[in-house]
C-alpha positions, -999 to +999 in steps of 0.1 A: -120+087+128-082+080+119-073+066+084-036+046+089-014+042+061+005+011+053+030+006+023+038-024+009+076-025+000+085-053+009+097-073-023+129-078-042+118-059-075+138-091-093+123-083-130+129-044-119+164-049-114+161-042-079+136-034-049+111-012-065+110+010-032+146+023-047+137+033-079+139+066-083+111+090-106+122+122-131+120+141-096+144+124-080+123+109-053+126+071-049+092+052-052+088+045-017+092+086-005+064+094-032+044+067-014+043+078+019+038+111+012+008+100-007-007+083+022+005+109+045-009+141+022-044+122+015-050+123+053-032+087+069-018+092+104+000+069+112+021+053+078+039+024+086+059+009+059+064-030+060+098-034+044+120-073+033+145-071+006+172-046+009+153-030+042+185-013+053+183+008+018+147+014+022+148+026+057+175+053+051+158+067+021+129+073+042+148+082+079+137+122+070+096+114+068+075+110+101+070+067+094+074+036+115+095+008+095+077-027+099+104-050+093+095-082+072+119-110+077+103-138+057+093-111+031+105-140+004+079-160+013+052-145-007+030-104-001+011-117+024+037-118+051+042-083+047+004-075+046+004-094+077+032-077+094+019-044+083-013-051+098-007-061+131+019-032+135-010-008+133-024+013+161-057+002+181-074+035+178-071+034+138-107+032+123-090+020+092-062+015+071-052+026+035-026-002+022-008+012-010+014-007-029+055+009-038+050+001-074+019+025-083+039+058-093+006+083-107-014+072-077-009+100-054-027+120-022-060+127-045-062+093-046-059+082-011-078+110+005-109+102-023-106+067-009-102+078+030-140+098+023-152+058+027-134+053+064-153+033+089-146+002+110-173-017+083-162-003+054-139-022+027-135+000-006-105-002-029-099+023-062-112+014-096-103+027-129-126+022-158-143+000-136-118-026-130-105-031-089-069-018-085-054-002-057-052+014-030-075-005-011-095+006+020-096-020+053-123-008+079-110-022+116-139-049+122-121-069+089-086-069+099-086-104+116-102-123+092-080-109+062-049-115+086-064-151+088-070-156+054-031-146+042-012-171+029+016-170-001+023-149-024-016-130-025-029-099-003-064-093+005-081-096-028-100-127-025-114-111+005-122-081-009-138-095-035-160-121-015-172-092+007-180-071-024-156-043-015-170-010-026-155+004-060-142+037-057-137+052-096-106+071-097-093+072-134-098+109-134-067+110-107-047+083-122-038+050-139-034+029-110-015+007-129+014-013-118+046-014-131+065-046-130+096-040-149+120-016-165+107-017-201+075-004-184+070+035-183+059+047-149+024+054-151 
């Protein structure tokens, strides 16, 4: 079976100052480096990274890791054009995709590869802490049409998850999960 990663980095990061995908972390790594090599460390082969505002930027910060760049060019219109763009970029023999988002800093490859245990065509899982749905989330094959069907807006695959009771995968012991939305927010 082969788990594909897809990062969401896509957005203009406006109460961030910027595209979150740019920030950089205390290690000098921008957001979007740390990212894929979570996906790509916790076992996803391919990573494709669906990228909008400042996609130039992005792209050159990652030109040294081993991803394809999904470009997004009605990125402003809301997540789920990137979701959707990210989606259909993705390989036929993938059993499943992993679909991080670039503003999740403590989730890393523990994280992914925990959620990657869950891979199959049927499965949909996402990672919980303290029992609450966050993310990464896990997208077997079999689903990928009817979330790519169901995007519209500014809203990913939640609702679907949700309505097709995605398994909940606890991973506080790993990490936060939580997002963070502005610069008065400290990374996880």
């Amino acid at each position: 079976m082969t788990v594909a990663g897809l990062l969401l980095a896509g957005g203009a990061g406006r109460r961030m100052g910027g595209p979150k995908a740019l920030v950089r972390g205390a290690d000098g790594l921008t957001w979007a480096e740390r990212s894929v090599t979570a996906l790509a460390q916790g076992g996803c082969d391919p990573v494709h990274v669906a990228v909008g505002a400042s996609a130039p930027e992005v792209e050159r910060t990652l030109s040294h890791r081993p991803v394809r760049i999904v470009p997004v060019p009605d990125w402003s219109t809301g997540m789920s054009r990137s979701l959707r763009a990210g989606l259909l970029s993705l390989p036929d023999h993938s059993t499943a995709v992993i679909i991080m988002l670039v503003d999740l800093p403590d989730v890393g490859a523990d994280v992914v590869r925990r959620l990657a245990q869950h891979a199959a065509p049927e499965c949909l899982a996402r990672a919980a802490y303290e029992g609450l749905p966050g993310h990464p989330v896990l997208i077997g094959r079999s689903h990928w049409g009817a979330v790519v069907a169901g995007l519209e807006g500014d809203t990913g695959a939640g609702t679907y998850l949700a309505q097709n009771e995605a398994l909940l995968v606890e991973c506080r012991d790993l990490a936060t999960g939580r997002d963070v939305d502005s610069i008065s927010e400290p990374p996880g």
